[in-house]
N, C-alpha and C positions, 0 to 999 in steps of 0.2 A: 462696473455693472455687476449685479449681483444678480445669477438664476438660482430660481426656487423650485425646489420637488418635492413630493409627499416621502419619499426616499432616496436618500445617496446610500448607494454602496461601492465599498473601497476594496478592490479587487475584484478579477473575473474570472477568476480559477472556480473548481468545482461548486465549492460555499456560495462564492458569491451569485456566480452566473444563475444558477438553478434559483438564487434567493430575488434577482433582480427580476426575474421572465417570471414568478410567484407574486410577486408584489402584483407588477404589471397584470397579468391575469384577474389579480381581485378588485380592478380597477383606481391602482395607485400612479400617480408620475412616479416615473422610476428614471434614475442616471444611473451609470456605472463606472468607475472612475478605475482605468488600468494603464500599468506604466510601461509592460513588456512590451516589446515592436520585432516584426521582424530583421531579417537584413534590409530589408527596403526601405524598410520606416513607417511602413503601416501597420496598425493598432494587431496583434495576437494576444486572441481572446484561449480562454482554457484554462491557466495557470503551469503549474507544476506539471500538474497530473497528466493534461493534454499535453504539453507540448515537449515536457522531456524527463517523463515521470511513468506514470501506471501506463496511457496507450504506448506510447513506443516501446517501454519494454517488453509490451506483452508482446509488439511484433516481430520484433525481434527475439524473445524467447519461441513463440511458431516456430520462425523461421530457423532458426536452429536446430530445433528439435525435428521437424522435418528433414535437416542436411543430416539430421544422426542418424536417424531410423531408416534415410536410403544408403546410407554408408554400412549399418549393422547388424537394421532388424528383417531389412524386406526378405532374405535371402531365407528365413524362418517361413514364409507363407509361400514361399516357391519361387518369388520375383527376384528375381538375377539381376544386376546394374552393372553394367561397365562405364570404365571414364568419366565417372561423376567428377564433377569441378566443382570448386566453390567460389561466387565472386559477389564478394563482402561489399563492394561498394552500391550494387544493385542491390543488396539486401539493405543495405542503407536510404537507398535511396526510395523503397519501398514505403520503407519506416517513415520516412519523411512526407513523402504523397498521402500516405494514413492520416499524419497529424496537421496537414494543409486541410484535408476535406472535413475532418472535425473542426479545425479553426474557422472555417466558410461555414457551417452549420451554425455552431454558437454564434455566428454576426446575423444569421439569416432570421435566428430565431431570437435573436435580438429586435431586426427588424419587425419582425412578423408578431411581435409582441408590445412593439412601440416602446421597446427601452432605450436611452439615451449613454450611445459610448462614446464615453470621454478620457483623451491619452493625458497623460502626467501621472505626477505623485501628487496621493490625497495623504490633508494632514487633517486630523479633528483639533476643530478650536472651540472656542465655550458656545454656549446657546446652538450644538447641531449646527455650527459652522463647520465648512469642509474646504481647504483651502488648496487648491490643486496650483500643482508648477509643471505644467505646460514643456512639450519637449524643445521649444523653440524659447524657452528661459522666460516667459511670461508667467504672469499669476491671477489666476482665476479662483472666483468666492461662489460659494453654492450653499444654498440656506435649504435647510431639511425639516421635515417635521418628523423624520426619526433618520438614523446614521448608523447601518450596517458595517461592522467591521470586517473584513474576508482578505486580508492581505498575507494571506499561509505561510510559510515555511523557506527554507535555506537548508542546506547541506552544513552542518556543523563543521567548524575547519579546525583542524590541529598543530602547532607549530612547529613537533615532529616533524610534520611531514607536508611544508606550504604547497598548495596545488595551482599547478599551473597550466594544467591543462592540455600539456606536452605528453610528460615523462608522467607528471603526478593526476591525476585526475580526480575528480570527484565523478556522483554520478551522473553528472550531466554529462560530461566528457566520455565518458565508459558509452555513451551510447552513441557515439559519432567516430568512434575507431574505425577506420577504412581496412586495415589490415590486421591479420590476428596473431598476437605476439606471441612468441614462441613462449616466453613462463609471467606468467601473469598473477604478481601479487596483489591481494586487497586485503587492508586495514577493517576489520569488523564480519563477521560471519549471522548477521542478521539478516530481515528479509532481503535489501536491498543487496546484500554482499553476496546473498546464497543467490538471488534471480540473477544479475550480472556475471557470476562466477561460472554459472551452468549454461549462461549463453557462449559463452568465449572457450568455454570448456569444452562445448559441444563441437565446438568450429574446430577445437586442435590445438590449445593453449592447455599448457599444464599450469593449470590455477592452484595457487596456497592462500589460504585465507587464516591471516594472523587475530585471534580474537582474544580479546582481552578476559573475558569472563571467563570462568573453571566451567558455568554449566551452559551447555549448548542450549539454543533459542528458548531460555528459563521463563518469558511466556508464555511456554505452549505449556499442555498436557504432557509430564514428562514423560510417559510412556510412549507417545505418538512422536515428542521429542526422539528418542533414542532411536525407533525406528528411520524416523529422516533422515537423522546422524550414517544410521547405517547406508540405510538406499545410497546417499548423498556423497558417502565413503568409496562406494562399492564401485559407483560412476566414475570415479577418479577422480573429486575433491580433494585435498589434503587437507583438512579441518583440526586448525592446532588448536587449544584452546589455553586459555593462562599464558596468552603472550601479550607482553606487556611492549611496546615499541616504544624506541627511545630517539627513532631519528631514522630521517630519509635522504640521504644525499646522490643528486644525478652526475652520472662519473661517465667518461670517457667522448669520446666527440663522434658524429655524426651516426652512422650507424652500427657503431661501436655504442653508442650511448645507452647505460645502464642506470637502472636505481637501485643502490646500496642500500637494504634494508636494515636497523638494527633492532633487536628487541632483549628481551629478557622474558625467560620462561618461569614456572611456578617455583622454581629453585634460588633465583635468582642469578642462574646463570643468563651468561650475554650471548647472543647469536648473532652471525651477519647472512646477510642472502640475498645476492643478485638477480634484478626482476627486469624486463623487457622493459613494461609497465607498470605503473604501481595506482591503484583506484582506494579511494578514503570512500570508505561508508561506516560512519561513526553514528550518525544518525542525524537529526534535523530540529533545527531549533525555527522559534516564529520571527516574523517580519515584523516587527514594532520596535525598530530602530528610526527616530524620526517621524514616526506617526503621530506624539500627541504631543498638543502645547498642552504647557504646564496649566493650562485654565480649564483645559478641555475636561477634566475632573473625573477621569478614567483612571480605572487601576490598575498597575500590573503586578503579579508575584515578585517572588524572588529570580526567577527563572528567568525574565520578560515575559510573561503567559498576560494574558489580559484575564483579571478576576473577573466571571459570571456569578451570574445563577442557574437552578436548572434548567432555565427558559431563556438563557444564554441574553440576560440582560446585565450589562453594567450596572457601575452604581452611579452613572451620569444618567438623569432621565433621558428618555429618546435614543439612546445609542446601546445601540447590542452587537455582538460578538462571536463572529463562528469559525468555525472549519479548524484549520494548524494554529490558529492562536488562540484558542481554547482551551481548556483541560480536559482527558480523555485520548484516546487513540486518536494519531494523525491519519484520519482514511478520509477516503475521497467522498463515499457511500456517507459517512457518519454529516462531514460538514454538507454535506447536500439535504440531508433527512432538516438540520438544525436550519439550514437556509428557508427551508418549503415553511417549519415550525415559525420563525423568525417573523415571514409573511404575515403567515396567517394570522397569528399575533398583535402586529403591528394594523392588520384590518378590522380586529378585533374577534378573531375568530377564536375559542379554546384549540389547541394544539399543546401536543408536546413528545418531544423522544423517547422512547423507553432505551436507556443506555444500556439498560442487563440482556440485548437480545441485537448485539451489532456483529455479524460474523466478519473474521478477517482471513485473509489467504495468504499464500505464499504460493506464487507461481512455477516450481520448481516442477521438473516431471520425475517419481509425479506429484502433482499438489498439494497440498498440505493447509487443512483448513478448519476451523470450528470458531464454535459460538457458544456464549454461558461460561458458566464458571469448569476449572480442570477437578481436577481428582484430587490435586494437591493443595487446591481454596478449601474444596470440599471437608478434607480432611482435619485441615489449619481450623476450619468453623468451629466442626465439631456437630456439623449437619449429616444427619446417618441419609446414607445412599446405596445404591445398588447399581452394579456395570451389566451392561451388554456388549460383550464385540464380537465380529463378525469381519473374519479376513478375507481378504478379495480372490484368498488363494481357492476361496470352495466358491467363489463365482462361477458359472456358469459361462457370464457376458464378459467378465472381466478374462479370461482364460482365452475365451475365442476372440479377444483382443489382443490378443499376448501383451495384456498389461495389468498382471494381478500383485503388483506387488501392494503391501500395506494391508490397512485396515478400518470397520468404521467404530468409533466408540461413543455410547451412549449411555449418559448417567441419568440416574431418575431418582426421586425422592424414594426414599426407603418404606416409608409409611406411607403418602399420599401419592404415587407415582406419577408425580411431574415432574418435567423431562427441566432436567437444572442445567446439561452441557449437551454435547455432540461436539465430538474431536475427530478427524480424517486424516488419513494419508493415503492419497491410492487415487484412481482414475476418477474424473470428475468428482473430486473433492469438495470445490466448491458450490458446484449446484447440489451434490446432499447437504453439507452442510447448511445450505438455502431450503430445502427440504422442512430439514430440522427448526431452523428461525419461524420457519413459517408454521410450525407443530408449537413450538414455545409461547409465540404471540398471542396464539387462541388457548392457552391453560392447558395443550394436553398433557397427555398423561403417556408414559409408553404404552399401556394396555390398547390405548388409542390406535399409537403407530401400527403396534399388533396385530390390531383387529381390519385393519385397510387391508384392499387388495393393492397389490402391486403385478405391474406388468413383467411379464418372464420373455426371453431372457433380458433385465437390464440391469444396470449397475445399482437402481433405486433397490434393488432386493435387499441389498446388503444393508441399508439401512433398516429392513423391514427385521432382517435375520438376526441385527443387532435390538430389536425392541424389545423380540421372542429371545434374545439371551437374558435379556434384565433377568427375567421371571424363572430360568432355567426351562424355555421350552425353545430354545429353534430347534429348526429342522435338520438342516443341511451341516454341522458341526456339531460334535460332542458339544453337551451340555458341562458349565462350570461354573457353577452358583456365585455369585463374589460379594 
């Protein structure tokens, strides 16, 4: 027997889910085809992101950052603690109860939307056929009159260092550690290596983070780069950078048990360095292993990417493509925008994403975040511009926070003052930089930012103080024309 919908979509991590509950709203049959389960065996809806990706980490970064700030900072505002404890399995367990109640959400709003969830693996076959295998080794055919791809992403594995999940970890495992190991190595100093590194860091783990590249997080703005580097240092990361790893071996028995690190530095000298635990975050490749029969007439790069368009259609009619298995930054926000786009498309509605205006973060404390092109595209073009920055240290809000460190930076066309970037490190990073996207989208201009009022004392100033830097006028810092 063969069911028929107006749309199948294949995954229900962020892409998908947001694309299946959009269909559904513009009055399409919608299925959703997801293969995760819990330990029980029942269908977990969310992907990556929800269930052991962006939410848990982030609860787990909270929770952290809360056990540091009553260990360090409260004694700054007068508040004295004694006998603080820490117990890692209730912060755990927290973490979990978090991504339970979002996993009940996405079914509810499943429900409440009348979309169709279906457990197995979906494969596309020719004609928007979608062939699911069922977890009970059955196989089931679902006919579409279009076929949404959303099957995201994996943890990239390395044969240095095979993960097991014990000793070796990737980062799924990095988020289910009960206990906090006395030195804690990870492979890769990128976001996922810097958010994990500073949770465990916080907790009492002397973290080393072995990265292979000479330049530290070389997609950011390197100026806002160098500063994280610093913050990030000062905390007590050990951030090596040019280390090349050539092998991970688990040495010694019970709790004796170690991971022998080895690598090689920008010399080509060799190092060894014993680690409690060792976590791989090299970065994340997509899910299209076994997703298409050879008829299904979909393409993928060299990479395994599945080739779009900007309107994230393949070259098979009827079947489009989003979220990790697309080209473009892997964020949760981006395949969700492409999901909503994908809909309304497929309803026949105009839609589309503006790729030049996606902001991305870094959960670190403190944040780290921007949107638009850096200083150093800028430069590379040959597009003339003009900076604003404005340091949190002449905050006002940031100050009576005792959280001023960083800065916010603001590039603008040189001759037409529109606003090309905004780069952050500092207290709520991400909501200015959200600020910013949202100045970008409607064509302003810095003179724009400028001329708004902003509320005192709050940390949006600093974005105001960097608009009035473009031009050489803030207030509250020497002026320094650039």
């Amino acid at each position: 027997m063969t069911d028929q919908y107006d749309v199948v979509v294949i995954g229900a991590g962020p892409a998908g889910y947001v694309c299946a509950i959009k269909a559904a709203q513009l009055g399409l049959s919608v299925a959703c085809v997801e293969r995760t389960r819990d330990e029980g065996g029942a269908l977990r809806l969310g992907g990556t992101c929800l269930n052991v990706g962006c939410i848990p980490s982030k609860a787990l970064l909270d929770s952290s950052q809360k056990y540091r700030e009553t260990v360090s900072s409260l004694a700054a505002h007068g508040i004295h603690v004694e006998g603080v404890t820490l117990d890692v399995p209730a912060m755990i367990r927290r973490k979990d109860e978090i991504v339970k109640t979002l996993n009940r959400g996405v079914a509810t709003l499943f429900k409440a939307n009348g979309v169709t969830a279906i457990a197995g693996s979906g494969r596309v076959l020719a004609e928007r056929r979608v062939e699911v295998r069922t977890p009970d080794g059955d196989r089931r055919m679902l006919e579409a009159g279009n076929v949404v791809i959303a099957s995201g992403s994996r943890p990239i594995e390395i044969p240095v260092a095979p993960v097991d999940n014990e000793m070796i970890l990737d980062s799924t495992g990095a988020l289910a550690l009960t206990e906090v190991p006395k030195r804690l190595g990870i492979i890769g100093a990128g976001v996922i290596g810097l958010e994990l590194g500073s949770v465990w860091g916080r907790l009492g783990a002397e973290v080393v983070l072995l990265e292979a590249m000479d330049e530290f997080l070389a997609i950011l703005d390197q100026q806002v780069a160098a500063e994280t580097h610093k913050i990030l240092t000062r905390q007590g990361l050990d951030i090596r950078l040019g280390c090349r790893v050539t092998g991970a071996t688990v040495t010694g028995r019970g709790r004796s048990r170690r991971v022998e690190v080895t690598w090689q530095d920008r010399e080509g000298q060799e190092h060894a360095e014993k680690f409690d635990k060792l976590i791989v975050c090299v970065g994340r490749r997509p899910n299209t292993e076994d997703l298409l029969a050879p008829d299904s007439g979909v393409a993928l790069d060299e990479r395994g990417f599945i080739y779009v368009d900007e309107h994230c259609a393949t070259n098979a009619p009827g079947v489009w493509a989003i979220g990790d298995v697309v080209r473009g930054p892997m964020l949760a926000h981006k395949g969700m925008e492409e999901g909503v786009m994908v809909a309304e498309r497929i309803a026949g509605h105009p839609a589309q994403v503006n790729y030049d205006v996606i902001p991305s973060v870094i959960y670190t404390h403190p944040e780290v975040a921007s949107v638009g092109k850096t200083e150093e595209q800028l430069r590379q073009s040959g597009e003339p511009y003009r900076v604003g920055i404005f340091p949190f240290a002449a905050s006002g809000r940031a100050l009576a926070a005792d959280d001023a460190q960083g800065f916010v930076k603001l590039l603008a066309h040189a001759e037409t003052d529109r606003l090309l970037g905004c780069h952050v490190v500092g207290p709520a990073a991400a909501e200015l930089v959200q600020q910013a996207a949202i100045a970008m989208e409607f064509g302003a201009t810095a003179e724009d930012l400028a001329l708004m009022v902003f509320a005192h004392p709050t940390y949006s100033e600093a974005l105001h103080e960097a608009a009035l830097a473009v031009h050489g006028a803030a207030i509250h810092v020497p002026n320094r024309r650039r």
